[in-house]
C-alpha positions as CSV (number, residue, x, y, z in Angstrom):
1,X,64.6,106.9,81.3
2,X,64.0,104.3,84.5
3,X,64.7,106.0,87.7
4,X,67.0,103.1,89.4
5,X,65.7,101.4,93.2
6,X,68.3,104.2,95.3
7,X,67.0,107.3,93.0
8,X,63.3,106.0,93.4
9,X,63.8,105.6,97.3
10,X,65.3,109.0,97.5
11,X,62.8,110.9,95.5
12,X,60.0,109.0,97.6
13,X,61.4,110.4,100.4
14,X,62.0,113.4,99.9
15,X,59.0,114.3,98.3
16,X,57.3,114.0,101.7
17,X,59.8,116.2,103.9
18,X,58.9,120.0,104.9
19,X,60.3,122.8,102.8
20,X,60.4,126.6,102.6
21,X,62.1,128.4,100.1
22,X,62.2,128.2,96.2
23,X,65.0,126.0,95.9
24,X,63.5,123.3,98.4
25,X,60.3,123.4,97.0
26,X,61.7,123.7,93.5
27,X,63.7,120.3,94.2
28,X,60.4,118.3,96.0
29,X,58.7,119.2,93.1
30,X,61.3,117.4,91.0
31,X,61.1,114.7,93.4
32,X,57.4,114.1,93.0
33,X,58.1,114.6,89.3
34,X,60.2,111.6,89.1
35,X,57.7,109.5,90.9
36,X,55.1,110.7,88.2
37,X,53.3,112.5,90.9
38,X,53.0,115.1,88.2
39,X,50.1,117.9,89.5
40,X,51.4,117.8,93.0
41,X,54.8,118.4,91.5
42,X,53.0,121.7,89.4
43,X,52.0,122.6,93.3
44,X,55.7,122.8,94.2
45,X,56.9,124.3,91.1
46,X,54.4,126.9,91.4
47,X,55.4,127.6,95.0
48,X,58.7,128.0,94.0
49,X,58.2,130.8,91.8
50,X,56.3,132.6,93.8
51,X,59.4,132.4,96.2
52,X,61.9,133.5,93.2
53,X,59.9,134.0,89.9
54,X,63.5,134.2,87.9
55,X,64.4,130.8,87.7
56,X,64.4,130.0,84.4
57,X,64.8,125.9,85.5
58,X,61.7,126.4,87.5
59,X,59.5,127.5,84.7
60,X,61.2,124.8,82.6
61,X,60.6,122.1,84.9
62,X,57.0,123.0,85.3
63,X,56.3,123.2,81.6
64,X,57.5,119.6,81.4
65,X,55.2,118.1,83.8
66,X,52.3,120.5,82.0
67,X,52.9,118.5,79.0
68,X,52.8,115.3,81.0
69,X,49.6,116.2,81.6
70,X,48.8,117.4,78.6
71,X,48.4,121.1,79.1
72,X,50.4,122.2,75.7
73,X,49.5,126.0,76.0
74,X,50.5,126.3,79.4
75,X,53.9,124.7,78.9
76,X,54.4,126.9,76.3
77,X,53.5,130.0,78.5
78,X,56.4,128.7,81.1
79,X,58.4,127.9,78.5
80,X,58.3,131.4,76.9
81,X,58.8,132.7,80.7
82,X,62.0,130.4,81.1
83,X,63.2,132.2,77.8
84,X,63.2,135.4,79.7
85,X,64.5,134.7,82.5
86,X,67.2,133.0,81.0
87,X,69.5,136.2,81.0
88,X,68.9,136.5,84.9
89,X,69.9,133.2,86.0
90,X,73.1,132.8,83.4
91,X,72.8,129.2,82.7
92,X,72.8,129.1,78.3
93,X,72.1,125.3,78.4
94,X,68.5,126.0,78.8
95,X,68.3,127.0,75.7
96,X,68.8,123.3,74.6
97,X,66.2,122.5,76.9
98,X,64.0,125.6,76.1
99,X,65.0,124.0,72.3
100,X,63.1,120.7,73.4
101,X,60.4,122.5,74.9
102,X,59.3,124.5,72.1
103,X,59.8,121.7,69.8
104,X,56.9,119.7,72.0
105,X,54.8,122.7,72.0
106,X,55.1,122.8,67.8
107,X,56.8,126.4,68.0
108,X,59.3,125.7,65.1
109,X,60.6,128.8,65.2
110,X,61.4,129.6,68.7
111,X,63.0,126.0,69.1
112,X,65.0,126.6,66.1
113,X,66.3,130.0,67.8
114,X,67.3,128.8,71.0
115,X,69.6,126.4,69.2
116,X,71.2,129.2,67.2
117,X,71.6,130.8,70.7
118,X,73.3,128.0,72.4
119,X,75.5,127.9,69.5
120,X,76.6,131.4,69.0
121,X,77.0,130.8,73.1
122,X,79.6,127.3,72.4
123,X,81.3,129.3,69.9
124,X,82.8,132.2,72.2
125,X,83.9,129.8,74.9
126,X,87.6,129.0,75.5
127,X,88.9,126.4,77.0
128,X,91.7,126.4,79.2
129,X,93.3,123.9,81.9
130,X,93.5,125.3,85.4
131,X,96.9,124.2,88.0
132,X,94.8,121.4,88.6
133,X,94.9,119.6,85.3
134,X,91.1,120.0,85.2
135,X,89.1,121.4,81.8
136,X,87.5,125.0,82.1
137,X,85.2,126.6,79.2
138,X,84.6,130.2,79.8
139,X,83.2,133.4,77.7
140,X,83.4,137.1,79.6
141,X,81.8,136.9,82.6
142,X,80.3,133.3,82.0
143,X,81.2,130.3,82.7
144,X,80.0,127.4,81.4
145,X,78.4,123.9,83.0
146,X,81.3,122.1,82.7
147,X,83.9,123.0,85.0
148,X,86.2,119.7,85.2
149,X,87.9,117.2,82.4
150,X,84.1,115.0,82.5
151,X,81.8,118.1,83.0
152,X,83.5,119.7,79.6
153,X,82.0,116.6,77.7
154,X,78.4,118.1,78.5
155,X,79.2,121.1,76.0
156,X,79.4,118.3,73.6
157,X,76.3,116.3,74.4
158,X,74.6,119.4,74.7
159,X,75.2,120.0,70.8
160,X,74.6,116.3,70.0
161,X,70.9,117.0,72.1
162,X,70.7,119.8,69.8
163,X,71.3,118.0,66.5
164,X,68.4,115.7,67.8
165,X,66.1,118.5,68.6
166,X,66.8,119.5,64.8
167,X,66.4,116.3,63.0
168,X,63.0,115.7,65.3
169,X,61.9,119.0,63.7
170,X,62.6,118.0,60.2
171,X,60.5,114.6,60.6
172,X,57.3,116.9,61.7
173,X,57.8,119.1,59.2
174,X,58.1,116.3,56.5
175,X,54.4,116.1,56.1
176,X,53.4,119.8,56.4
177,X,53.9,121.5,53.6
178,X,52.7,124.7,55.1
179,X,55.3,124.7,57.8
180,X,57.9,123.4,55.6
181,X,58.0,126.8,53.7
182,X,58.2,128.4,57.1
183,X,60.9,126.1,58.4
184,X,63.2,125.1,54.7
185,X,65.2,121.2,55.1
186,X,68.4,123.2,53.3
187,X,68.3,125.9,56.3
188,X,67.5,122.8,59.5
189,X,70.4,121.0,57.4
190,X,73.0,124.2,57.5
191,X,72.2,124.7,61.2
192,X,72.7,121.4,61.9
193,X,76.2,121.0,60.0
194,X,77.3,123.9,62.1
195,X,76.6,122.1,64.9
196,X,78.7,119.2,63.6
197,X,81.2,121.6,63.1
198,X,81.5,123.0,66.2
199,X,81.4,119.9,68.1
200,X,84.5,118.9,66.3
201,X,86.6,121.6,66.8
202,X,85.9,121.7,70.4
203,X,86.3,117.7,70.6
204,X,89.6,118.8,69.1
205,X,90.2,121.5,71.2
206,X,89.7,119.3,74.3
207,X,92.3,116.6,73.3
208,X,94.6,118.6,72.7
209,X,94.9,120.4,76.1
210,X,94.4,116.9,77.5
211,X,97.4,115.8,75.5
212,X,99.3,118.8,76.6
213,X,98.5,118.4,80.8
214,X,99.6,115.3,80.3
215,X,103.1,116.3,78.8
């Protein structure tokens, strides 16, 4: 995806300013990522985790600009990190891009269970509307991304990111017969109508409270 003239400017410059902590040198590293400045950006990402090495987005924004370059084995290594940091830093939508990341990296499996995570995750939410009129999705002691009417949507592009993760899987495993006793269609296609599933009922679930603020 192009980077528009305003987001290019902004990246530019920030990628050039001072920083000292994990976040700032977490967030000039994604600045030089943008610009496809993609080792310097590995310098800031690897700053930033010695900073704060629980970050699960910092080890998944590394391993992305590792497999810009081409390093496979060490994405997957900050990849697998990311996956255990994930309960630290209580944000479940990295499994989708955990999901994604794995998928790159050929590790079937571990892509395949990060989706079945996120979606045992979607499945305890409930949604409620605060005195506000705006859409919440919690689960005990976790909230989700969305926190407003438009952030909600995001639960539901995060499944429809998943059922593409899934289907990409299924194309590479067409012509491997080896993985494709590892990795069944009929199991991918089950996983993938629960996602289906599930992103109905909470498309559902949405309207209606919409419907009902609006009453």
């Amino acid at each position: 995806m192009e980077i528009d003239e305003s987001a290019l400017a902004f990246a530019q410059q920030f990628s050039d300013q001072d920083v000292s902590s994990a976040l700032g040198f977490r967030n000039r590293g994604a600045a030089k990522h943008s610009l496809e400045r993609y080792e310097e950006a590995i310098d800031d990402y690897t700053k930033s985790i010695e900073f704060d090495p629980t970050v699960a987005d910092t080890f998944i924004c590394r391993a992305r600009a590792f497999l810009k370059i081409g390093s496979m084995s060490d994405a997957f290594d900050d990849a697998a990190h990311a996956y255990e940091a994930i309960s630290i830093d209580h944000c479940p939508e990295n499994y989708i891009r955990l999901a994604a990341l794995f998928k790159e990296c050929k590790k079937y499996d571990l892509a395949i269970n990060c989706v079945n995570k996120y979606l045992r995750h979607v499945e305890e939410l409930e949604y409620h509307c605060d005195e506000y009129g705006d859409l919440w999705a919690e689960t005990v002691g976790l909230k989700s991304t969305g926190f407003s009417t438009t952030g909600n949507y995001i639960e539901v592009d995060w499944l429809e990111d998943a059922g593409i993760i899934l289907e990409r899987i299924h194309q590479q495993l067409e012509h491997d017969e080896k993985q494709q006793t590892l990795f069944p269609s009929p199991s991918i296609d089950e996983l993938k109508n629960n996602l289906s599933l599930v992103k109905e009922n909470i498309s559902k679930t949405i309207k209606r409270l919409k419907v009902k603020t609006n009453d």
